[in-house]
C-alpha positions in Angstrom: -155.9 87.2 -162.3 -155.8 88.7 -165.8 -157.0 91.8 -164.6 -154.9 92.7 -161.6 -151.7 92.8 -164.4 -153.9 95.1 -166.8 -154.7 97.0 -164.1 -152.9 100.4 -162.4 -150.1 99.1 -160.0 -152.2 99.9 -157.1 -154.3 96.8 -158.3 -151.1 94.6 -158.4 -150.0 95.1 -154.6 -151.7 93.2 -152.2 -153.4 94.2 -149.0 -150.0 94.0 -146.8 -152.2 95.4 -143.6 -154.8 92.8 -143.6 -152.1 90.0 -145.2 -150.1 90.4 -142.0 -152.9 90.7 -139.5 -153.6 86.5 -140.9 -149.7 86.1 -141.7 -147.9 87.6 -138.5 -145.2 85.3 -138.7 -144.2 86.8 -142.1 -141.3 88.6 -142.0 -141.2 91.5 -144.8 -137.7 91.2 -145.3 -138.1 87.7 -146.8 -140.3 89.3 -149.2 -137.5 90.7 -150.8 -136.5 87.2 -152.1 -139.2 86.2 -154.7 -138.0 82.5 -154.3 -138.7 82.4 -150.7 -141.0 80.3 -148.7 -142.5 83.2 -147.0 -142.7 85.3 -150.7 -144.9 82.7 -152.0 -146.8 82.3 -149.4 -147.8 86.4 -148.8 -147.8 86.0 -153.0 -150.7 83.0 -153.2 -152.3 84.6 -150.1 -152.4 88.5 -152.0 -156.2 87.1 -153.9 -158.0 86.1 -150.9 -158.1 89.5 -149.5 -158.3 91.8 -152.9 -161.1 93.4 -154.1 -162.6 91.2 -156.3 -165.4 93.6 -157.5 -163.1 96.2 -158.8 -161.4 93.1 -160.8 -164.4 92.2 -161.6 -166.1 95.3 -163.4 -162.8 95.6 -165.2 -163.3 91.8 -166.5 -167.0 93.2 -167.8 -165.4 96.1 -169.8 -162.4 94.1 -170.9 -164.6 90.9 -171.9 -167.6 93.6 -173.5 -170.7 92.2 -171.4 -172.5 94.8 -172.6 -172.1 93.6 -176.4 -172.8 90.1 -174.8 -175.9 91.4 -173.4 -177.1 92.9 -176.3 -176.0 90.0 -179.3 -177.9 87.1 -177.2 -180.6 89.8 -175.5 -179.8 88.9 -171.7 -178.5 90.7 -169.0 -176.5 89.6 -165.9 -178.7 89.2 -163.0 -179.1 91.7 -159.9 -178.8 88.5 -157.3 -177.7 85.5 -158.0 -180.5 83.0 -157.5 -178.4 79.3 -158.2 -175.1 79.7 -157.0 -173.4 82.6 -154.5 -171.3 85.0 -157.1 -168.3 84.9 -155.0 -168.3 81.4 -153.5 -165.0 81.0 -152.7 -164.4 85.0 -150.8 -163.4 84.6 -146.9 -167.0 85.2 -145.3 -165.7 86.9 -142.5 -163.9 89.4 -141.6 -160.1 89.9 -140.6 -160.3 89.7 -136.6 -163.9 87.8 -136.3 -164.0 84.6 -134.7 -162.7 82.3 -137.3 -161.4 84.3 -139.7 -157.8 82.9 -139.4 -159.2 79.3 -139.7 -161.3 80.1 -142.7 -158.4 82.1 -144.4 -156.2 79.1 -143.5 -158.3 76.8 -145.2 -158.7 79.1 -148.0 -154.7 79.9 -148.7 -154.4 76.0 -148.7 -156.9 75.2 -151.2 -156.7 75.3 -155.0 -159.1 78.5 -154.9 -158.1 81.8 -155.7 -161.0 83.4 -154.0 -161.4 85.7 -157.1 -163.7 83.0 -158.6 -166.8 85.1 -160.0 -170.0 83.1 -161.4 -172.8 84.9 -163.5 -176.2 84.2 -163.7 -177.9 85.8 -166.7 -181.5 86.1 -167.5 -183.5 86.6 -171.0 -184.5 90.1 -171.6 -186.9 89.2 -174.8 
């Protein structure tokens, strides 16, 4: 989550549409109180639904992939071919069948849903 706080302050706000679509019984005014049941809640909620591939290509710039790519001569593959890159995003979307069971069990686990593996391959 490094990269949401280095980013513009558009980054740092979550998704309060789709947030409240899965978290109707939120009530915004709560929000207001940072030490609030309902804060932390919308708060630990805010990753599932960002967009982790913006965060992401900032994490390549910030972390210089492409002086990592050219000191051990690799480059990050196209498509993953061991492991999913996001394995932890919601796989549906916001209304499908599901999608408030699967974000349920996502808000509820340990994952952050911004967890981002990267398979690299040898260029030489």
């Amino acid at each position: 989550m490094e990269m949401v706080s280095q980013g513009d302050s558009k980054d740092q706000m979550p998704n309060r549409d789709v947030l409240t679509r899965f978290l109707p019984d939120i009530d915004l005014f709560f929000l207001l109180q940072p030490d609030s049941a309902q804060s932390l809640r919308f708060w630990d909620a805010r990753t599932i639904v960002s967009n982790g591939n913006k965060l992401f290509k900032r994490y390549m710039r910030v972390f210089r992939f492409d002086q990592i790519s050219a000191d051990f001569q690799v480059e990050m593959k196209d498509n993953n071919t061991v492991v999913e890159p996001w394995p932890t995003k919601p796989i549906l979307e916001p209304g499908q069948k599901g999608s408030q069971e699967e974000f349920n069990l996502l808000l509820g686990s340990n994952h952050t849903c911004v967890e981002r593996f990267v398979e690299w391959r040898r260029t030489r």
